[in-house]
C-alpha positions in Angstrom: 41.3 133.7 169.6 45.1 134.9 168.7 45.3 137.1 166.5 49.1 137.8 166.4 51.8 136.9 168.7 55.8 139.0 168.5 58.3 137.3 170.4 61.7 135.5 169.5 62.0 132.2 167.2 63.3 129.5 169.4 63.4 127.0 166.3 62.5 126.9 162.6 61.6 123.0 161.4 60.2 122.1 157.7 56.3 123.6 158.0 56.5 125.2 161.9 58.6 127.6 163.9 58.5 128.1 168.0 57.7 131.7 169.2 59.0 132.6 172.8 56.6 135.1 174.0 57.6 135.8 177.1 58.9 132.3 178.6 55.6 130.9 176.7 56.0 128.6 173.9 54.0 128.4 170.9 54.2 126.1 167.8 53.0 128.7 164.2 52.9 126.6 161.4 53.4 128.7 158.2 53.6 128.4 154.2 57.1 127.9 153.0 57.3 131.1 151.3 56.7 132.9 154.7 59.1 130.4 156.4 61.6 131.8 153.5 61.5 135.2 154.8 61.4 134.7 158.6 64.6 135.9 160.5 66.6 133.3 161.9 66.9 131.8 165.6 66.8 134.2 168.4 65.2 136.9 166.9 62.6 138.5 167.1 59.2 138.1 165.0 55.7 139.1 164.8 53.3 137.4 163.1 49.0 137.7 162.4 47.9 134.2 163.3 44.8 132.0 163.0 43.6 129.6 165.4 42.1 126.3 163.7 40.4 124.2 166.5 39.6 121.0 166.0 37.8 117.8 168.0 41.2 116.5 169.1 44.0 119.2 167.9 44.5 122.9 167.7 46.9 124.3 165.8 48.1 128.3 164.6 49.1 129.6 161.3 51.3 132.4 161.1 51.0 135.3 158.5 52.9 138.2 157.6 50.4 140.2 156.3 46.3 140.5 157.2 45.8 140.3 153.8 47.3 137.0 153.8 45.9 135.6 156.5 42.1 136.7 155.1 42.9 134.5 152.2 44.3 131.6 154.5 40.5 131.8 155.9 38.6 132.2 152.7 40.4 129.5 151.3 39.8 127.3 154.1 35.8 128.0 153.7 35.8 126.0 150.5 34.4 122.7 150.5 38.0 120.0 149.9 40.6 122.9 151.3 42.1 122.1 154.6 44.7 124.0 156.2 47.6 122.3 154.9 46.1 122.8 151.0 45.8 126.4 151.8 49.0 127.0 153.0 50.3 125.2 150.0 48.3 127.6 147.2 49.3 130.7 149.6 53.5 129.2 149.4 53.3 128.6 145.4 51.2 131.7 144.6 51.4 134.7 147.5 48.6 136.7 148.5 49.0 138.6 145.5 49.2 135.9 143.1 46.4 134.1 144.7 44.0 137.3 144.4 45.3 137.5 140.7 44.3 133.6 140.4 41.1 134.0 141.6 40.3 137.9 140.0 40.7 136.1 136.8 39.6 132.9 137.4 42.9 131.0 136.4 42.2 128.3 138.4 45.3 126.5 136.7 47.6 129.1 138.7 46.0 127.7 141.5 46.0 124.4 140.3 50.1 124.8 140.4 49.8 124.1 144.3 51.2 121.0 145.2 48.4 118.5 146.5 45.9 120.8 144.9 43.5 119.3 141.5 42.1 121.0 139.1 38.3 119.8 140.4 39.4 122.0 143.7 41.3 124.5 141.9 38.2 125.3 140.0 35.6 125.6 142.7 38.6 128.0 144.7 38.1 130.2 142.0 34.0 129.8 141.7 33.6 130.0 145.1 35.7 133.2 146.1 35.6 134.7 142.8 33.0 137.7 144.2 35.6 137.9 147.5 38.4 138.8 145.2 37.5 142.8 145.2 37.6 143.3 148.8 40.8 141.4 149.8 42.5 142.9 147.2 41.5 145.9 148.5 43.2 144.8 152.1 46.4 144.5 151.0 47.5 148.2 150.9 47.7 147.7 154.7 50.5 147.2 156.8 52.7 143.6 157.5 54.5 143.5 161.0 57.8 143.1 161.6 59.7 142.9 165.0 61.9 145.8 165.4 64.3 144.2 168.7 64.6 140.9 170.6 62.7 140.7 173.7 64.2 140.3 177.2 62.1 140.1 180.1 61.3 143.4 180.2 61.4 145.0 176.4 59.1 145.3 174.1 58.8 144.4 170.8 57.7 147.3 168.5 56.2 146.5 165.7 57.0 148.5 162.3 54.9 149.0 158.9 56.1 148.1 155.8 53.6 148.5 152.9 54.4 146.5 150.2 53.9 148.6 147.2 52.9 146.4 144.7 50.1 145.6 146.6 49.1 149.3 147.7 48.8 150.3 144.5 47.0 147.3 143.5 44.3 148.2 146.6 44.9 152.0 145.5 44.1 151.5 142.5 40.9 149.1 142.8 40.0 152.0 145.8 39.9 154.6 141.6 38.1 152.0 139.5 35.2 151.4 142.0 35.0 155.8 142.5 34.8 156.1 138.9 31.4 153.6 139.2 33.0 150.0 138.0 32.0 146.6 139.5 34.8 145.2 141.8 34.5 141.8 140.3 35.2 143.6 136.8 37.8 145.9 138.6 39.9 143.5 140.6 40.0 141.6 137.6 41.4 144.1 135.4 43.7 145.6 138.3 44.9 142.0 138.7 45.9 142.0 134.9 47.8 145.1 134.7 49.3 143.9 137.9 50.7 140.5 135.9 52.0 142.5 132.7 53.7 145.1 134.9 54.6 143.8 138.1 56.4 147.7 139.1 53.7 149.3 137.9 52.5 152.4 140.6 48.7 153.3 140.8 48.8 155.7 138.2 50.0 153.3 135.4 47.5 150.4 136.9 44.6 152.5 136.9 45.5 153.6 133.1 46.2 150.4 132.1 43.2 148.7 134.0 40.8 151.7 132.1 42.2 150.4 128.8 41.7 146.8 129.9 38.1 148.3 130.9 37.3 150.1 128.0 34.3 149.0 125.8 35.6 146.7 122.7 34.8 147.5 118.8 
C-alpha cells in the first residue's frame, strides 16, 4: 500500500497530477477542490494517498489531509459509490462539509455532488451516519505540505498545518463526549454550531453545541 508520496508535480491535467519521486513517476488522481490548492509545476508536494486495485487497473488518490482521505474510504464502502462519485461529494462539500452532511443527515448537501442522486445520497448518510463522530474527531490532525523541491539528494520535509476550524470541531467533540454525550448526538450538534459560525474556536462550539444539546421545554 502507499500511503503518501512528497515529490515534485511534473504536470497537473483536469482530474490527475504526476508526482516525481525521485526519477519515479506516479499518476494521483484528486478532487477538484484539492487540485485547486495544489502548487503549480515543479514544485514540490506531498500528499496521503489511497491505492484502489482493481481486476484490470490500479489507480491512487491523493489527499491533503488523513481526515480526508478516511472519508474518501468510507464513502467508497457504500453500496453505488465508486471512486470517481467520492471524489466528487469530497470536491463539492470538503471533509468538513461532508462530516457536517452526514452528522446531520442532510443527505441533500450531499446530494449537491455532481453525478450523485438523492437514492445514494441518502443511504451515504444512513450508512456512515454512526462513522460521523470519530472522523470528525480526525480532523484536528495535521495536513502535509512540502517545504522545498527535491533534487537528487534533498529531502522533502514535511510541515503541519492544523486547520483550525477543524481542530476545534475535533476539540470540541473530544468536551462533549468527556462531559458523557453520545458522539452521534455530539458530532451532530458540533457540526451545527460549526455551520452557523464557521470561525467559531472550541470554546464558543462547545457552548453553542451545549445549548443545541440542552433538554427542550
Amino acid at each position: 500500500m502507499i500511503g503518501k508520496l512528497s515529490g515534485r508535480i511534473d504536470y497537473k491535467a483536469a482530474d490527475h497530477i504526476l508526482i516525481d519521486v525521485r526519477g519515479v513517476g506516479y499518476l494521483v488522481y484528486c478532487s477538484d477542490r484539492t487540485l485547486a490548492t495544489l502548487p503549480g509545476v515543479g514544485e514540490a508536494v506531498a500528499l496521503f494517498t489511497d491505492l484502489v486495485v482493481r481486476e484490470d487497473l490500479m489507480q491512487l488518490f491523493g489527499f491533503p489531509t488523513l481526515a480526508e482521505k478516511e472519508w474518501h474510504r468510507l464513502l467508497m464502502s457504500v453500496q453505488g459509490v465508486g471512486a470517481k462519485a467520492s471524489l466528487a461529494i469530497l470536491g463539492t462539500l470538503g471533509p468538513d462539509g461532508v462530516s457536517r452532511a452526514i452528522a446531520l443527515g442532510d443527505w441533500n448537501a450531499v446530494k449537491a455532488a455532481k453525478g450523485i442522486g438523492p437514492k445514494i445520497a441518502q443511504r451515504i448518510v444512513l450508512d456512515l451516519k454512526d462513522k460521523a463522530p470519530t472522523v470528525m474527531a480526525m480532523s484536528g490532525g495535521v495536513a502535509q505540505s512540502a517545504e522545498e523541491v527535491p533534487g537528487d539528494d534533498a529531502v522533502i520535509e514535511p510541515i503541519a498545518v492544523a486547520p483550525p476550524t477543524s481542530s476545534a470541531q475535533a476539540d470540541a467533540l473530544s468536551a462533549l463526549g468527556n462531559l458523557g454525550y453520545g458522539p452521534s448526538d455530539a458530532a451532530a450538534a458540533v457540526a451545527q454550531a460549526a455551520g452557523e459560525d464557521p470561525s467559531a474556536d472550541t470554546p464558543d462550539l462547545i457552548r453553542a453545541a451545549l445549548k443545541l444539546l440542552a433538554p427542550k421545554g
